[in-house]
C-alpha positions in Angstrom: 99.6 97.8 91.6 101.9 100.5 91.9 102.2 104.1 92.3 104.8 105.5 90.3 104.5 109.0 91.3 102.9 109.3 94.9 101.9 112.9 94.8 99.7 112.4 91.8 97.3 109.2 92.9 98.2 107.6 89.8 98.0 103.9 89.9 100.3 101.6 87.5 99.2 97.9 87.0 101.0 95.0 85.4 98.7 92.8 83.1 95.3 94.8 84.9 92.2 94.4 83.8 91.6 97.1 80.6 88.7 97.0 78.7 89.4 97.4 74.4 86.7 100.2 74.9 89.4 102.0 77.0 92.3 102.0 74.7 90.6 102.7 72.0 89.2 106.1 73.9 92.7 106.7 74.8 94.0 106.1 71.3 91.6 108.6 70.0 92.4 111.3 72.9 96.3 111.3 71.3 95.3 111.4 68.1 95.5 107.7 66.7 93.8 105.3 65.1 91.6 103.5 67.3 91.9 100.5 65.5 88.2 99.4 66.4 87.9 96.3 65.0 91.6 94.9 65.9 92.2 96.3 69.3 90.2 93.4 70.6 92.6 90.4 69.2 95.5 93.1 69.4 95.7 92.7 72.9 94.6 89.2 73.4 98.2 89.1 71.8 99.9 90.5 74.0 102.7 89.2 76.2 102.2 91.5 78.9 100.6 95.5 79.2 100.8 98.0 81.8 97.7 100.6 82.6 98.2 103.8 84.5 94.5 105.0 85.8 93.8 108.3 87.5 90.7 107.4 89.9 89.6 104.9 87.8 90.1 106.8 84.7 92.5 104.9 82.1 95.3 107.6 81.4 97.9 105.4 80.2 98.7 102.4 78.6 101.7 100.2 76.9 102.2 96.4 76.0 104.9 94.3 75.1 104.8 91.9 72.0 107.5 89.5 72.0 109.0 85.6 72.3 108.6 85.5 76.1 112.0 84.9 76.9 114.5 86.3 74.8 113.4 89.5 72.2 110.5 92.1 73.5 109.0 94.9 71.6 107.4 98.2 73.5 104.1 99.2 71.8 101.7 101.9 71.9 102.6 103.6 74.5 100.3 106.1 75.4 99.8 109.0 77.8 96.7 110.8 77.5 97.6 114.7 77.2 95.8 115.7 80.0 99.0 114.0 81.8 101.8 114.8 79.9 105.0 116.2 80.7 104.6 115.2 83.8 107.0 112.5 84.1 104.5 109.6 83.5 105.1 108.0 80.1 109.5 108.0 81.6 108.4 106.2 84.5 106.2 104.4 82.8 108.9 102.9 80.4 111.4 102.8 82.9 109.0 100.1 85.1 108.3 98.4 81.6 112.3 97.8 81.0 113.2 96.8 84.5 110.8 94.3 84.4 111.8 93.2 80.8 115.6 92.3 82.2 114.3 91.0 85.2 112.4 88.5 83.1 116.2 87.7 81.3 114.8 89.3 78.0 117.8 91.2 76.8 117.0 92.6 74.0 114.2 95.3 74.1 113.3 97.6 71.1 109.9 99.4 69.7 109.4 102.0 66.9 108.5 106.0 67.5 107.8 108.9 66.0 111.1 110.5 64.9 110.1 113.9 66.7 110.2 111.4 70.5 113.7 110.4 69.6 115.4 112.4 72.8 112.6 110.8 75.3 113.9 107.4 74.3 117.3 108.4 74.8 116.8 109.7 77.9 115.2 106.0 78.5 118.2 105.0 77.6 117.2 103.6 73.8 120.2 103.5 71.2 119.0 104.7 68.1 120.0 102.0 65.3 118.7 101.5 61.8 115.3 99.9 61.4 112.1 100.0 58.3 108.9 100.3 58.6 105.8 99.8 56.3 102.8 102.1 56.9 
């Protein structure tokens, strides 16, 4: 556990205990899919996920998909939007990709919405060309 901002009492956790019930409420509080009937083997994939909670409360979330050891993909990140803009989803990444290099994984990407483009610049995210199929 770790608190990434002291003055709010938010708690960060890597590879905590998160129920699919959880992220599937956050998904829904930002506006996504929930993705009810996948979420469950989703993140039974998953190489390793941080939770943010707020007394308890799941308020954010992100995983990593990847080989383990050399390539690493950031997914679903997600802030719930009672607690955004407040410097939780930078910190949040930031924590993700320090521990990412620490690991020796060097090569660390994800997809966004084009309209986040400057947050993962600031993250410090080169923008390359890429596809994706919806």
């Amino acid at each position: 556990m770790e608190t990434l901002n002291p003055k709010q009492n938010i708690e960060t956790y890597k590879d905590g205990h998160v129920l699919s019930t959880e992220v599937a409420a956050l998904r829904i509080a930002v506006g996504w899919d929930p993705l009810t009937d996948k979420l469950e083997a989703a993140l039974s994939n998953t190489q390793t996920q941080y939770s943010m909670r707020d007394a308890g409360r799941l308020i954010g979330f992100v995983r990593v998909v990847g080989d383990g050891c050399v390539h690493a993909h950031i997914v679903d990140l997600t802030i719930h939007p009672d607690y955004q803009h407040r410097g939780l989803g930078t910190g949040l990444v930031k924590k993700v990709i320090t521990d990412l290099k620490e690991d020796g994984i060097n090569f660390i990407s994800l997809t966004y919405d084009r309209n986040l483009e400057d947050f993962y610049r600031k993250s410090g995210f080169e923008v390359c060309g890429g596809g994706i199929i919806k």
